[in-house]
N, C-alpha and C positions, 0 to 999 in steps of 0.2 A: 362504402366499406364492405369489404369482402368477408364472409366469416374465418379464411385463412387469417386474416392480421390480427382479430378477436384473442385467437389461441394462441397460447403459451408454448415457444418453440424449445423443444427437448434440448438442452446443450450435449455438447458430448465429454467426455473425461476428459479429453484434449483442451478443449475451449477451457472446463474447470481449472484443471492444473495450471495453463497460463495465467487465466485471474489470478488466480493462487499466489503464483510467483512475482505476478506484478506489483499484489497489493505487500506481498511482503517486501518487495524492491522499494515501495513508499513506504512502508514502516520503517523498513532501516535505515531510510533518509531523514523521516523526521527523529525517530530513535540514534540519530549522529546530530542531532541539531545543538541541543546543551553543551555536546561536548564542542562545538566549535565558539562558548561563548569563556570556556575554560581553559586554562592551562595545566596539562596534564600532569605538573611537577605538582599542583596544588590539588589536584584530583584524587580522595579517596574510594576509590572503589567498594563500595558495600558490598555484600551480597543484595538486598534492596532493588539496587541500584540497576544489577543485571537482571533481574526477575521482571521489574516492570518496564525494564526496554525488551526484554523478551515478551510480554504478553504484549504489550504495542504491536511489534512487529508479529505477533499473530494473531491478532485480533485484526491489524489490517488487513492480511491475508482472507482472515473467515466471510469480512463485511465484503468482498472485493468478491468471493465465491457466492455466498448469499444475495446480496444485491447487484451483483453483473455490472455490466455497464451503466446504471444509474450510477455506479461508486466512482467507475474507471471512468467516465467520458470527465470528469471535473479535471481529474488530477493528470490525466492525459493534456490537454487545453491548455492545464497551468504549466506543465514542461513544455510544451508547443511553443510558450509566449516567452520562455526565459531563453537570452541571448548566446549565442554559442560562443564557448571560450577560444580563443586561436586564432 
């Protein structure tokens, strides 16, 4: 082991902001989950309801900039393995 792999490589704003937007692209996928188990004639929308699908999808976001790719290499792997529609 060399002491370069030891240390912690600087990300750049760049690399952040994609986390960023990735972890939010799996928030609002599992934040659209309930609703596909619902029919939206029967669907009362709270406020509730949009508050804690908003903090979902940013809290995926936050844990996806905070933890890097420990977060993103799972949920990447899990789209890698689901079957392509078409």
């Amino acid at each position: 082991m060399t002491p370069e792999e030891n240390s912690p490589k600087r990300r750049t704003f760049t690399e952040l902001s994609q986390q960023f937007l990735v972890g939010i692209a799996f928030g609002g996928l599992l934040a659209l989950i309930p609703l596909t188990y619902l029919s939206l004639s029967t669907l009362e929308m709270k406020p509730l309801y949009g508050e804690v699908m908003a903090a979902l999808v940013l809290t995926c976001g936050i844990l996806a900039v905070l933890l890097g790719k420990k977060f993103l290499q799972p949920l990447i792997a899990f789209l890698e393995s689901l079957p392509l529609i078409g």
